[in-house]
CHARMM internal coordinates of N, CA and C (Angstrom, degrees):
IC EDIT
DIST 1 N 1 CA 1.4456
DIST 1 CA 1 C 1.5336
ANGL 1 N 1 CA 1 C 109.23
DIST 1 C 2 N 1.2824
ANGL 1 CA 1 C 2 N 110.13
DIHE 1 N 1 CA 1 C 2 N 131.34
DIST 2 N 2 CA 1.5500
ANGL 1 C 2 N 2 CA 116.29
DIHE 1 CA 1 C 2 N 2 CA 159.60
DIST 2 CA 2 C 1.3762
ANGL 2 N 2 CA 2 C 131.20
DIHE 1 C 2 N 2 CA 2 C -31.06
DIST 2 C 3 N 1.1699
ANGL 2 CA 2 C 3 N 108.78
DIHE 2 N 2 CA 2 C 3 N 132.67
DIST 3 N 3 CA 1.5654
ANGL 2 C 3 N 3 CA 103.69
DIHE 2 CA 2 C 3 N 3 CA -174.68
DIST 3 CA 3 C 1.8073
ANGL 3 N 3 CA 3 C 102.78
DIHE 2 C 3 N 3 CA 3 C -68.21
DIST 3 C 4 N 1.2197
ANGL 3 CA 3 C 4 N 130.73
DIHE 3 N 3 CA 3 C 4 N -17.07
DIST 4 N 4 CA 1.4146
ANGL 3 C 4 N 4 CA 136.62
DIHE 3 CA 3 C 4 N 4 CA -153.06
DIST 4 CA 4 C 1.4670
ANGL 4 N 4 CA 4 C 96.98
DIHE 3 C 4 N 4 CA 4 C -94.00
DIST 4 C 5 N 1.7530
ANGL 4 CA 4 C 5 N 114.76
DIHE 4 N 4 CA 4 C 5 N -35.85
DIST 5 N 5 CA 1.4444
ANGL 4 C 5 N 5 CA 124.98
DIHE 4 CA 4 C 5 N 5 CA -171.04
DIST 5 CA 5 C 1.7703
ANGL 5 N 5 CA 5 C 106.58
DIHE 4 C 5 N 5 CA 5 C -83.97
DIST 5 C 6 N 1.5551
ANGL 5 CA 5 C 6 N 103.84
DIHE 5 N 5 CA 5 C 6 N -14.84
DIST 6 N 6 CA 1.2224
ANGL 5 C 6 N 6 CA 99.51
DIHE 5 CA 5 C 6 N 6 CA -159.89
DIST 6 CA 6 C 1.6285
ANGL 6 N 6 CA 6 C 88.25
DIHE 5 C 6 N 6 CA 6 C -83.06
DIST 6 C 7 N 1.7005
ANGL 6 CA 6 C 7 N 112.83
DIHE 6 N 6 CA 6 C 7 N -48.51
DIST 7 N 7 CA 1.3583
ANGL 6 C 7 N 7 CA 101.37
DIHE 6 CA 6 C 7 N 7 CA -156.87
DIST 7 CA 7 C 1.7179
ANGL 7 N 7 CA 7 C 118.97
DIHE 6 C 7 N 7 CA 7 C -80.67
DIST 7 C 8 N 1.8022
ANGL 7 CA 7 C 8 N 115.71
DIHE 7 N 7 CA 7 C 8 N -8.07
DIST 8 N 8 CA 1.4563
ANGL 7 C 8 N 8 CA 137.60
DIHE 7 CA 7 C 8 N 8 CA 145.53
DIST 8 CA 8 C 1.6906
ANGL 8 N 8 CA 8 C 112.95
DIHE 7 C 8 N 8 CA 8 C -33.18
DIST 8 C 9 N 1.5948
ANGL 8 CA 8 C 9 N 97.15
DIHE 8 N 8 CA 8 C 9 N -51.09
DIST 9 N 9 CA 1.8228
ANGL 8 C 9 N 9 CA 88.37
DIHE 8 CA 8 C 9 N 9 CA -162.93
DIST 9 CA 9 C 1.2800
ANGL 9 N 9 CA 9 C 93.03
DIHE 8 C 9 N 9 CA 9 C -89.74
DIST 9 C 10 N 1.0070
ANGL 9 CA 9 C 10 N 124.87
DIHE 9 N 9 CA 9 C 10 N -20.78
DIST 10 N 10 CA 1.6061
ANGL 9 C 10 N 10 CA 112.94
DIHE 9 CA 9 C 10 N 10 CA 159.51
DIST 10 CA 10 C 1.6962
ANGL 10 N 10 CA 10 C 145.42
DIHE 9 C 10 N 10 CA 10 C -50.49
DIST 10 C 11 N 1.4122
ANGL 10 CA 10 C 11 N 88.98
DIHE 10 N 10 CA 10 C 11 N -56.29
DIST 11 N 11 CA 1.5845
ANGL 10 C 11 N 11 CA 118.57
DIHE 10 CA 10 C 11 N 11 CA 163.85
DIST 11 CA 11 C 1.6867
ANGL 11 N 11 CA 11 C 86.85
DIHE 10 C 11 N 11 CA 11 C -36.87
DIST 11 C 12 N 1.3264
ANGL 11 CA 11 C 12 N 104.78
DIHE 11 N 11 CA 11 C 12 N -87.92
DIST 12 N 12 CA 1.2480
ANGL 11 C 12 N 12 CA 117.81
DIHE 11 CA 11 C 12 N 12 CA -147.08
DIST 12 CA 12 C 1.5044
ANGL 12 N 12 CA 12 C 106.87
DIHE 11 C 12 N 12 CA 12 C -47.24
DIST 12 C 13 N 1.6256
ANGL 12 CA 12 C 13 N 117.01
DIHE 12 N 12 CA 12 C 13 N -51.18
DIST 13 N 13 CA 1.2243
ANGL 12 C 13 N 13 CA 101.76
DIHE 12 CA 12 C 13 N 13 CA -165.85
DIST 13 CA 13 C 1.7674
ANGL 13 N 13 CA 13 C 118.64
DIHE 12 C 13 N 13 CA 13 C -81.88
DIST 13 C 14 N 1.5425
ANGL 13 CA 13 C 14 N 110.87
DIHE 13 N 13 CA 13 C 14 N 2.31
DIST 14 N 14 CA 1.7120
ANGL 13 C 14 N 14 CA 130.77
DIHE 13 CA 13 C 14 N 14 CA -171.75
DIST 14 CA 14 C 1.8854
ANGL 14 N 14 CA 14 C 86.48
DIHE 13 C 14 N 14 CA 14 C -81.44
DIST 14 C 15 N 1.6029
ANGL 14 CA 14 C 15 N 114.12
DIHE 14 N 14 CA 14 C 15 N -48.98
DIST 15 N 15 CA 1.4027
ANGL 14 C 15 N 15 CA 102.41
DIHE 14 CA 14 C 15 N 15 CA -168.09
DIST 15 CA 15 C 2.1716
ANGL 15 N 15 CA 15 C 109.19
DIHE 14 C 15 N 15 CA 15 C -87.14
DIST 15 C 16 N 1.2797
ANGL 15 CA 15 C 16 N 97.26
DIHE 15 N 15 CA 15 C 16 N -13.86
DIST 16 N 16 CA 1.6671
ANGL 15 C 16 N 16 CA 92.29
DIHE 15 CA 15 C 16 N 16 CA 168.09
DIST 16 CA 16 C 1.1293
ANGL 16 N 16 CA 16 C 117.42
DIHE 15 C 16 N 16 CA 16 C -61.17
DIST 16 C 17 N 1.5344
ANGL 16 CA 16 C 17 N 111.45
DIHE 16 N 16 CA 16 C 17 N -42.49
DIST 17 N 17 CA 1.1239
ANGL 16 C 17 N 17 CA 129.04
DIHE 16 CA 16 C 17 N 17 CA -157.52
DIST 17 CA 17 C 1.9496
ANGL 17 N 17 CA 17 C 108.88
DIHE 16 C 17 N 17 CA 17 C -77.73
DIST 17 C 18 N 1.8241
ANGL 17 CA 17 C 18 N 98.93
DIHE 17 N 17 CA 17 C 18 N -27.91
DIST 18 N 18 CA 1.4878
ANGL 17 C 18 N 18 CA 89.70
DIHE 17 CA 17 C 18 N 18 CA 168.48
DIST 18 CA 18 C 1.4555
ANGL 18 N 18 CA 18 C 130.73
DIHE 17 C 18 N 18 CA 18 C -98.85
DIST 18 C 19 N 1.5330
ANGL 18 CA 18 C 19 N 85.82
DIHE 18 N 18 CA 18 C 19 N 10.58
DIST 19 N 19 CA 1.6625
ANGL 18 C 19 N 19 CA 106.07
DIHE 18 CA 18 C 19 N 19 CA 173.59
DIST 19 CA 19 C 1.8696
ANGL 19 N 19 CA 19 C 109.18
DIHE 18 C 19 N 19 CA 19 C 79.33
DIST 19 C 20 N 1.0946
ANGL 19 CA 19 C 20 N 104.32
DIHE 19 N 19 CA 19 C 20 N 37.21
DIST 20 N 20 CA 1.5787
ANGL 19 C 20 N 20 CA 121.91
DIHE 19 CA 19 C 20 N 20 CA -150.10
DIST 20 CA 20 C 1.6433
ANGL 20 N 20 CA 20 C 86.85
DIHE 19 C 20 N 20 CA 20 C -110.54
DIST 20 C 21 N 1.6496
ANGL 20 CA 20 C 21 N 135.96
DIHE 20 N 20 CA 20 C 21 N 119.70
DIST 21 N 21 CA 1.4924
ANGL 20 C 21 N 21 CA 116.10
DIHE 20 CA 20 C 21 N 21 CA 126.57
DIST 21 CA 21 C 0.8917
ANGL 21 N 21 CA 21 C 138.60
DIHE 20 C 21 N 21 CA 21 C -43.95
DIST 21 C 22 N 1.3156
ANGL 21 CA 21 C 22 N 117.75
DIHE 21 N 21 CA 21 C 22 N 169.47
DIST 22 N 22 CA 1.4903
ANGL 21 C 22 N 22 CA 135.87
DIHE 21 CA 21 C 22 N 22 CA 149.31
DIST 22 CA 22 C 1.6945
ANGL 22 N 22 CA 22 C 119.67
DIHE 21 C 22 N 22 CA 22 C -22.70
DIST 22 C 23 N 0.8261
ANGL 22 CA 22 C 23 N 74.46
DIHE 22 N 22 CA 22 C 23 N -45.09
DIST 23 N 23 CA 2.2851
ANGL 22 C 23 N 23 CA 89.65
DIHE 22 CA 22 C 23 N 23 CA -165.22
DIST 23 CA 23 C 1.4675
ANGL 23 N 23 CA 23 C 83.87
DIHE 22 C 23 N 23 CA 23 C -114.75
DIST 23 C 24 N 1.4116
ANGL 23 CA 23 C 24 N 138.03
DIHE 23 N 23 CA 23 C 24 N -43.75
DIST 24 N 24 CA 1.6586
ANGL 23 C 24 N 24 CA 98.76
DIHE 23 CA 23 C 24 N 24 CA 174.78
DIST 24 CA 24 C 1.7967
ANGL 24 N 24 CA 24 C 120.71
DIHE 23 C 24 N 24 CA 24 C -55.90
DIST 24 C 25 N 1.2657
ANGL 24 CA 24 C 25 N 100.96
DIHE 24 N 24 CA 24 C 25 N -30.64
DIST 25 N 25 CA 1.8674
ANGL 24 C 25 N 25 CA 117.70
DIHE 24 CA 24 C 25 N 25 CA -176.11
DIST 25 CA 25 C 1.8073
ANGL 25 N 25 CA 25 C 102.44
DIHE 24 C 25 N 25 CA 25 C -64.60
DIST 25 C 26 N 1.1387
ANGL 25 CA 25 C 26 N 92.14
DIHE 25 N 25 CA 25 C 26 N -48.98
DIST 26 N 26 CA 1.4564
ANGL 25 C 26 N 26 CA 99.67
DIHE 25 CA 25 C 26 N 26 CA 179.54
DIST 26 CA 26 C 1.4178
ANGL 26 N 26 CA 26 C 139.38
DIHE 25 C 26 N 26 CA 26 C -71.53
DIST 26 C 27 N 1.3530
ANGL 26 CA 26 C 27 N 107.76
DIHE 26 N 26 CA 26 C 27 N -19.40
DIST 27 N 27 CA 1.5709
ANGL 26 C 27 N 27 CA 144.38
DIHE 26 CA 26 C 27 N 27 CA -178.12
DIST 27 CA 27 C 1.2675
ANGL 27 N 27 CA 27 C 84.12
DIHE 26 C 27 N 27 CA 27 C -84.99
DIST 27 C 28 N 1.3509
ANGL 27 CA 27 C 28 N 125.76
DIHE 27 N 27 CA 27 C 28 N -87.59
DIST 28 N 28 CA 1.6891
ANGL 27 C 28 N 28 CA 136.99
DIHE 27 CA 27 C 28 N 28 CA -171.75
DIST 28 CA 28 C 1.8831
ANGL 28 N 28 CA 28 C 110.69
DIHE 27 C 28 N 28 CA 28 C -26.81
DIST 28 C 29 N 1.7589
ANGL 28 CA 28 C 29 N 104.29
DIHE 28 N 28 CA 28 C 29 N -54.21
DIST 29 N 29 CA 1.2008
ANGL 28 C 29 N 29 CA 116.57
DIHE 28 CA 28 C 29 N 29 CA -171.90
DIST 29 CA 29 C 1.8007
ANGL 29 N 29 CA 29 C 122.09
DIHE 28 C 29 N 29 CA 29 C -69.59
DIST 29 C 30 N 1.2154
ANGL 29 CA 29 C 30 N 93.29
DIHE 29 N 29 CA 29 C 30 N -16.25
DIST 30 N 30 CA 1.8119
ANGL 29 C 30 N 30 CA 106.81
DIHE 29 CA 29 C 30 N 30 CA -158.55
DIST 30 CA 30 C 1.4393
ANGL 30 N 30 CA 30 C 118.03
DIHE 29 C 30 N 30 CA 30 C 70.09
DIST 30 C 31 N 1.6115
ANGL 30 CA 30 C 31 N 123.91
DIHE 30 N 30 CA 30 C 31 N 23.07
DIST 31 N 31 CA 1.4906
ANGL 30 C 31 N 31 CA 104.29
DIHE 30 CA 30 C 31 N 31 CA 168.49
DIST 31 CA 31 C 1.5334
ANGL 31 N 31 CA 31 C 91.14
DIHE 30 C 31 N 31 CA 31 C -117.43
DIST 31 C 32 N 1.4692
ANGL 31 CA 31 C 32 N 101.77
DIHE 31 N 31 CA 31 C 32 N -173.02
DIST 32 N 32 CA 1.6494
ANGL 31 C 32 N 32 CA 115.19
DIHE 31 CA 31 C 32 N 32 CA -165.25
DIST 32 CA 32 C 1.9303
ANGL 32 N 32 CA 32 C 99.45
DIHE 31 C 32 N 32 CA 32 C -82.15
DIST 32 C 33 N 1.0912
ANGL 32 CA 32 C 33 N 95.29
DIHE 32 N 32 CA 32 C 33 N 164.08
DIST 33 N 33 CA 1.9185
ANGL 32 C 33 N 33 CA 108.00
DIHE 32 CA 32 C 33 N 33 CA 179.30
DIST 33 CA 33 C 1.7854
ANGL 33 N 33 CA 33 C 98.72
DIHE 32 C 33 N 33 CA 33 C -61.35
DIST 33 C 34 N 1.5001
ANGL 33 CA 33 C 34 N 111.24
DIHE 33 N 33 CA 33 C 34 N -45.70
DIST 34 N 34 CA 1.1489
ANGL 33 C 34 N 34 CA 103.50
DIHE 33 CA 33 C 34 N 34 CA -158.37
DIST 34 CA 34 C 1.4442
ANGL 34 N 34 CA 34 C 118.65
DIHE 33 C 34 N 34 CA 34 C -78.18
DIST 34 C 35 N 1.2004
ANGL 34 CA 34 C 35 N 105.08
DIHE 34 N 34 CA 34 C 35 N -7.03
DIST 35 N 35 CA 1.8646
ANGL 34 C 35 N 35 CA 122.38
DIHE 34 CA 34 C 35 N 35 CA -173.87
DIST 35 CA 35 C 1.6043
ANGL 35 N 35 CA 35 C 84.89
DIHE 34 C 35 N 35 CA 35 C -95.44
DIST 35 C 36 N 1.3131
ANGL 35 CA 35 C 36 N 149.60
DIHE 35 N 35 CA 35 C 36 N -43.21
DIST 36 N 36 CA 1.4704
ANGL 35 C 36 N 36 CA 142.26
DIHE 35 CA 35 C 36 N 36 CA 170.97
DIST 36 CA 36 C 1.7156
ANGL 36 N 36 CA 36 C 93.69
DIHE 35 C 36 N 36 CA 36 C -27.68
DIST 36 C 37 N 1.7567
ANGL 36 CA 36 C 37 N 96.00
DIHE 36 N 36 CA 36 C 37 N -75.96
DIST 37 N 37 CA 1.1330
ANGL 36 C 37 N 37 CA 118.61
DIHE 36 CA 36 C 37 N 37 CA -163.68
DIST 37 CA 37 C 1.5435
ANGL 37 N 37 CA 37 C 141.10
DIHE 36 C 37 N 37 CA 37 C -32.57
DIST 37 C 38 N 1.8633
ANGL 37 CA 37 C 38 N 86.85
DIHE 37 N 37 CA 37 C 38 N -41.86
DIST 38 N 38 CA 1.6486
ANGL 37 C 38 N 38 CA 122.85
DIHE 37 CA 37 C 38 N 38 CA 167.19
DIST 38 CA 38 C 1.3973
ANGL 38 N 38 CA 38 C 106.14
DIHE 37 C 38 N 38 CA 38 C -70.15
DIST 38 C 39 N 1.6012
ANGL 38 CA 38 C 39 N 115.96
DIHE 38 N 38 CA 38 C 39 N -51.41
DIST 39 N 39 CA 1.4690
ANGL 38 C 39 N 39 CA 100.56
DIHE 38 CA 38 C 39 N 39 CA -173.15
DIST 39 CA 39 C 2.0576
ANGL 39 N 39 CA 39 C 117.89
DIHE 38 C 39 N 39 CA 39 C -71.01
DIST 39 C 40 N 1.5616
ANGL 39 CA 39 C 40 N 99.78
DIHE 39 N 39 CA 39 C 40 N -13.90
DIST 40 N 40 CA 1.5608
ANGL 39 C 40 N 40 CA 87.50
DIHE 39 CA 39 C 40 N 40 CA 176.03
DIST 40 CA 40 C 1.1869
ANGL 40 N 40 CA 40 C 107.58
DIHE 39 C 40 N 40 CA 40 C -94.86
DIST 40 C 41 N 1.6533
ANGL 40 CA 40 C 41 N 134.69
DIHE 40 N 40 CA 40 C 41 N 20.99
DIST 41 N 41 CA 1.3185
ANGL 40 C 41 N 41 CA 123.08
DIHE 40 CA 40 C 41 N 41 CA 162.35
DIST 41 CA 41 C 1.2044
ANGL 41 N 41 CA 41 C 109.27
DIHE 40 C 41 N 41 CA 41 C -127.52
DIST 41 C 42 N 2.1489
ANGL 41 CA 41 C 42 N 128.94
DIHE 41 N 41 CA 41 C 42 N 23.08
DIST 42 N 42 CA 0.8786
ANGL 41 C 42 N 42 CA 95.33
DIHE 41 CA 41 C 42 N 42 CA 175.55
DIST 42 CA 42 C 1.1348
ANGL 42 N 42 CA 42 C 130.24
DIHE 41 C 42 N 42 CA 42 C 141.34
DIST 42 C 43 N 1.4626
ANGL 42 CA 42 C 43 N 102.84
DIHE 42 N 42 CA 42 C 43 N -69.10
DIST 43 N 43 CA 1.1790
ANGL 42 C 43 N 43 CA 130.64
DIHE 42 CA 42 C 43 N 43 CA -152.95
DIST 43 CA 43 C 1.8441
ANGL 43 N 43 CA 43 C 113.04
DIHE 42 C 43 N 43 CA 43 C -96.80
DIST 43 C 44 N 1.5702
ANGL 43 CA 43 C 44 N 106.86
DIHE 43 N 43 CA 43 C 44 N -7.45
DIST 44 N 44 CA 1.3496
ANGL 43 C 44 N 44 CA 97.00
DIHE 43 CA 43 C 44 N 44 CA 163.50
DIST 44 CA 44 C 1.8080
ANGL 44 N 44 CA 44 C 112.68
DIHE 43 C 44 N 44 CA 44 C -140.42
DIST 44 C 45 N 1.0665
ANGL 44 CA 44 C 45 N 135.21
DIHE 44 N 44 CA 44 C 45 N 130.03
DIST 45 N 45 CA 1.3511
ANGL 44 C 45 N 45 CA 128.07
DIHE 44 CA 44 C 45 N 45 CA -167.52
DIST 45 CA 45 C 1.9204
ANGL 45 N 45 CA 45 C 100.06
DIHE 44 C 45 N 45 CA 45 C -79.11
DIST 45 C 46 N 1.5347
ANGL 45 CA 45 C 46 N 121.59
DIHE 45 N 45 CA 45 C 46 N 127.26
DIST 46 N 46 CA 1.1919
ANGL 45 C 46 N 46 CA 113.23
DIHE 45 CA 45 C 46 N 46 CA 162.10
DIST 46 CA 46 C 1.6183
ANGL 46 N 46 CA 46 C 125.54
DIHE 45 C 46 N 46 CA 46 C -98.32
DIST 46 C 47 N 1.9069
ANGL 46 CA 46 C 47 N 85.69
DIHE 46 N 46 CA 46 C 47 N 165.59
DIST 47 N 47 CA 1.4242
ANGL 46 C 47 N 47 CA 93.03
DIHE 46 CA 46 C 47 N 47 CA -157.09
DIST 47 CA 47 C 2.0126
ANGL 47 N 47 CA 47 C 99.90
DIHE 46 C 47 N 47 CA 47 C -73.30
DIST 47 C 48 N 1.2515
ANGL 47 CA 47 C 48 N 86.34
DIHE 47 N 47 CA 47 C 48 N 174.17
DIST 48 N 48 CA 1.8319
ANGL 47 C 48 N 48 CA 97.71
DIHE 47 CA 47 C 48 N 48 CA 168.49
DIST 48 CA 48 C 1.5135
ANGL 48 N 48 CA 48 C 121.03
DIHE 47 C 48 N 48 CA 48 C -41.06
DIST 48 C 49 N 1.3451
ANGL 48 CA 48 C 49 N 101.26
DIHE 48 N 48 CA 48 C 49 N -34.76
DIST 49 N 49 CA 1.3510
ANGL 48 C 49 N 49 CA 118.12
DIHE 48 CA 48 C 49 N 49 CA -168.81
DIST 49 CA 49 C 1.4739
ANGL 49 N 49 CA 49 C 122.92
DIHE 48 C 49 N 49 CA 49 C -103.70
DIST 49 C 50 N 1.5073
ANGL 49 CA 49 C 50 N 112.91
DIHE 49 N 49 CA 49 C 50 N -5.75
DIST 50 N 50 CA 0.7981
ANGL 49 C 50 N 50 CA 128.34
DIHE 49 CA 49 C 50 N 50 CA 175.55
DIST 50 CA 50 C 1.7986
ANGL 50 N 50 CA 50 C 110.42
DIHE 49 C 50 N 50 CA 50 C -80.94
DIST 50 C 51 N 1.9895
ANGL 50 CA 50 C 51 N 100.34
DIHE 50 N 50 CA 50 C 51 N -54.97
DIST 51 N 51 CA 1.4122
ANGL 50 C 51 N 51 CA 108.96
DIHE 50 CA 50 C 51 N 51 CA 169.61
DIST 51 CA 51 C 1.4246
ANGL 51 N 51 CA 51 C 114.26
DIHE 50 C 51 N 51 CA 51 C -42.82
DIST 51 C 52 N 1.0587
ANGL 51 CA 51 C 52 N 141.36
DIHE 51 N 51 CA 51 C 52 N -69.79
DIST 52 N 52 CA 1.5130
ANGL 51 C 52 N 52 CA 168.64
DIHE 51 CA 51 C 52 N 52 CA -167.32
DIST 52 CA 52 C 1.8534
ANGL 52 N 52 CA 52 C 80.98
DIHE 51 C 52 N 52 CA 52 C -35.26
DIST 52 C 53 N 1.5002
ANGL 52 CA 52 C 53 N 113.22
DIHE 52 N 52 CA 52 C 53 N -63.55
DIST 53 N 53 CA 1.1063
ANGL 52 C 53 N 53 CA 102.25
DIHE 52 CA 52 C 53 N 53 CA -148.48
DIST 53 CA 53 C 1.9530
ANGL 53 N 53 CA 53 C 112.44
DIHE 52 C 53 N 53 CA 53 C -68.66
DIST 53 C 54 N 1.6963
ANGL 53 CA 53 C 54 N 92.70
DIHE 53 N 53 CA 53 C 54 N -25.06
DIST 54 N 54 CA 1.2210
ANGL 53 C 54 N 54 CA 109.64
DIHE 53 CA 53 C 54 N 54 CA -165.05
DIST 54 CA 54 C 1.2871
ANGL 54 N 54 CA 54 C 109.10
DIHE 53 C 54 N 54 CA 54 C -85.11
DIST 54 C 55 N 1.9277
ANGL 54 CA 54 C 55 N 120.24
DIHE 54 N 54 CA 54 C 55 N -7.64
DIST 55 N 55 CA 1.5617
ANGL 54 C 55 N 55 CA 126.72
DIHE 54 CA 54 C 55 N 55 CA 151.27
DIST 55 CA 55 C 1.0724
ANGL 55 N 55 CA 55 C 116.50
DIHE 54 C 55 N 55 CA 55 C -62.11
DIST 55 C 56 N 1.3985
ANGL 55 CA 55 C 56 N 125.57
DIHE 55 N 55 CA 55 C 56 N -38.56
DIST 56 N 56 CA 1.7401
ANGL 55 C 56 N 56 CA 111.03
DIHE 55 CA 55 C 56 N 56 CA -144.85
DIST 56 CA 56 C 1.7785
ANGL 56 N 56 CA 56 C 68.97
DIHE 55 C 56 N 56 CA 56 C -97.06
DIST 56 C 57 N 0.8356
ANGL 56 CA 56 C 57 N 171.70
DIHE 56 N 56 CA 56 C 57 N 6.89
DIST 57 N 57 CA 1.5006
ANGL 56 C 57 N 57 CA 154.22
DIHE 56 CA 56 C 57 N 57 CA -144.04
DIST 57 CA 57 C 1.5902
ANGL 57 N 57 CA 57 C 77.95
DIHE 56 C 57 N 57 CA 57 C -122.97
DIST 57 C 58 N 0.9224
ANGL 57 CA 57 C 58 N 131.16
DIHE 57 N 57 CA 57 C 58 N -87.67
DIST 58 N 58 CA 2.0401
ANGL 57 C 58 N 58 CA 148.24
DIHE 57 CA 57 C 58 N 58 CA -171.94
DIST 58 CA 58 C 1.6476
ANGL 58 N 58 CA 58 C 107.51
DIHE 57 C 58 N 58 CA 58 C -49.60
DIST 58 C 59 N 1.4938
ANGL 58 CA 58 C 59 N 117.63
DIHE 58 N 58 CA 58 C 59 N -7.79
DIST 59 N 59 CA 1.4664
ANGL 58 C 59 N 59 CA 133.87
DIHE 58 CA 58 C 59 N 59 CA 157.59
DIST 59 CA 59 C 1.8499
ANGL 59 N 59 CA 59 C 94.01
DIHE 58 C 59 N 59 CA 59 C 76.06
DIST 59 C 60 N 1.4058
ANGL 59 CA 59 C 60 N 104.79
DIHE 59 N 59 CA 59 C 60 N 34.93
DIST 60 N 60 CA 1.6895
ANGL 59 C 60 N 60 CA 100.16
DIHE 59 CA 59 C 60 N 60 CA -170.10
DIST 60 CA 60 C 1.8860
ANGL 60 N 60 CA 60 C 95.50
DIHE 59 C 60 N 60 CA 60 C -127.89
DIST 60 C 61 N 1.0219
ANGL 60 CA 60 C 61 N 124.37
DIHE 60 N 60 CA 60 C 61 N 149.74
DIST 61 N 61 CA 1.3570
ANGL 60 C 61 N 61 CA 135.04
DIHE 60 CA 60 C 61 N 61 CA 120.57
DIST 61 CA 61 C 1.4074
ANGL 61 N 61 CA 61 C 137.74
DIHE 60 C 61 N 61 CA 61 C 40.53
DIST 61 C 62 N 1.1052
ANGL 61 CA 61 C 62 N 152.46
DIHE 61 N 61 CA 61 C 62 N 6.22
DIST 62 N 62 CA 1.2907
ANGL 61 C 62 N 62 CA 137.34
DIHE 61 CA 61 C 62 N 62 CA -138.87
DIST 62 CA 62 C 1.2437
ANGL 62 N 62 CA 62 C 113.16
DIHE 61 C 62 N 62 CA 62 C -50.39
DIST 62 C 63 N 1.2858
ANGL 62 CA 62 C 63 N 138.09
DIHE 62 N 62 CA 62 C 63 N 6.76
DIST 63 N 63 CA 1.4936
ANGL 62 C 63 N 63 CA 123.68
DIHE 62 CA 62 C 63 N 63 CA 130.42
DIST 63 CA 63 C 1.2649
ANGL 63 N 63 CA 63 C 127.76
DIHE 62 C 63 N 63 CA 63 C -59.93
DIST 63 C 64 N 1.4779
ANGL 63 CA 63 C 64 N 123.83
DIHE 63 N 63 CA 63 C 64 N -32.42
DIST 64 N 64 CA 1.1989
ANGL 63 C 64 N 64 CA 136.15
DIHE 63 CA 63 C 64 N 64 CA 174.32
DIST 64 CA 64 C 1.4070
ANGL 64 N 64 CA 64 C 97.44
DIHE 63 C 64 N 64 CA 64 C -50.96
DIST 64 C 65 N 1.2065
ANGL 64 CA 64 C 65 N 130.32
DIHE 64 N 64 CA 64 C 65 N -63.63
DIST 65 N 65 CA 1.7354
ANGL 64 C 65 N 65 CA 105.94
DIHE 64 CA 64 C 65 N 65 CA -156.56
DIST 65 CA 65 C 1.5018
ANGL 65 N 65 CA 65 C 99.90
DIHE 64 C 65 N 65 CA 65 C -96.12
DIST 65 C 66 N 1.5391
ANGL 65 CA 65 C 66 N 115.98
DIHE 65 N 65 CA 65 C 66 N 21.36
DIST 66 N 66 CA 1.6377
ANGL 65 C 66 N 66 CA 101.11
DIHE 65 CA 65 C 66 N 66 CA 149.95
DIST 66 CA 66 C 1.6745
ANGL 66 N 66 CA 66 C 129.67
DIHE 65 C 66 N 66 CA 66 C -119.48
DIST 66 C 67 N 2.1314
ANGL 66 CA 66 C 67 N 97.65
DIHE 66 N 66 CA 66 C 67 N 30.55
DIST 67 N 67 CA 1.3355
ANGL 66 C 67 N 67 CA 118.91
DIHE 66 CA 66 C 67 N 67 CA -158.75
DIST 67 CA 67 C 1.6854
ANGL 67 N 67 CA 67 C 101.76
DIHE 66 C 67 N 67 CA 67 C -101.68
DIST 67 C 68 N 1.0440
ANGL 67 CA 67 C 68 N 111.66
DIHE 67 N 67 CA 67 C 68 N 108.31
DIST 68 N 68 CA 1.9677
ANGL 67 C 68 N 68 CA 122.51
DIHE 67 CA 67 C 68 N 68 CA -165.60
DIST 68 CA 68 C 1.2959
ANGL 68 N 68 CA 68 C 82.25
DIHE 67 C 68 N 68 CA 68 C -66.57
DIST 68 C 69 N 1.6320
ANGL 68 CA 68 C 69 N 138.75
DIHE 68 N 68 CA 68 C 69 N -37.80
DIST 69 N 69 CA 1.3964
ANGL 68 C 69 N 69 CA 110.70
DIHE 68 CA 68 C 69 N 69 CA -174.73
DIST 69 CA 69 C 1.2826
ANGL 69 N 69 CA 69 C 126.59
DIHE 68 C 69 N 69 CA 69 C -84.50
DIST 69 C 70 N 1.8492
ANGL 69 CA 69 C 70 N 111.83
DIHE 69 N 69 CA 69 C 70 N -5.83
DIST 70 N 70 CA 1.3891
ANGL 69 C 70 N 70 CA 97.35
DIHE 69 CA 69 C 70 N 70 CA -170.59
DIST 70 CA 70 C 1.3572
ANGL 70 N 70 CA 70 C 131.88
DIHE 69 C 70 N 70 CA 70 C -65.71
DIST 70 C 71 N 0.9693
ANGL 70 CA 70 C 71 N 109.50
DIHE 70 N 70 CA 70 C 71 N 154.87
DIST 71 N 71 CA 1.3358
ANGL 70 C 71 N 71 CA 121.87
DIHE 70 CA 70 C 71 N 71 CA 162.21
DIST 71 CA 71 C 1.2527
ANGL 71 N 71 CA 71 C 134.87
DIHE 70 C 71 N 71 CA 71 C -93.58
END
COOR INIT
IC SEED 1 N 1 CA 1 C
IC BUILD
């Protein structure tokens, strides 16, 4: 699996899971809704600093959403 798909199905299921939107994740994080949006389909790879920010927001890891096994 893609490293891009791995850290997408993550995103998505780290912010379902905190009951968090798009734009709440994104609001919290300082980037825009639509770059959320891009990174859970895909379509844009984030930076180091971007992850980091989008861990401490989901209270997880930033290994966690680049872990192919998590769950």
């Amino acid at each position: 699996m893609e490293i891009r798909e791995v850290f997408a199905r993550n995103l998505r299921r780290h912010r379902q899971r905190k009951k968090l939107s798009q734009e709440a994740l994104a609001h919290e994080a300082g980037v825009d809704r639509t770059y959320v949006s891009a990174l859970e389909r895909r379509v844009y790879a984030a930076s180091i600093d971007t992850v980091a920010r989008l861990a401490k927001v989901l209270g997880v890891k930033p290994a966690d959403l680049l872990d192919p096994d998590s769950r």
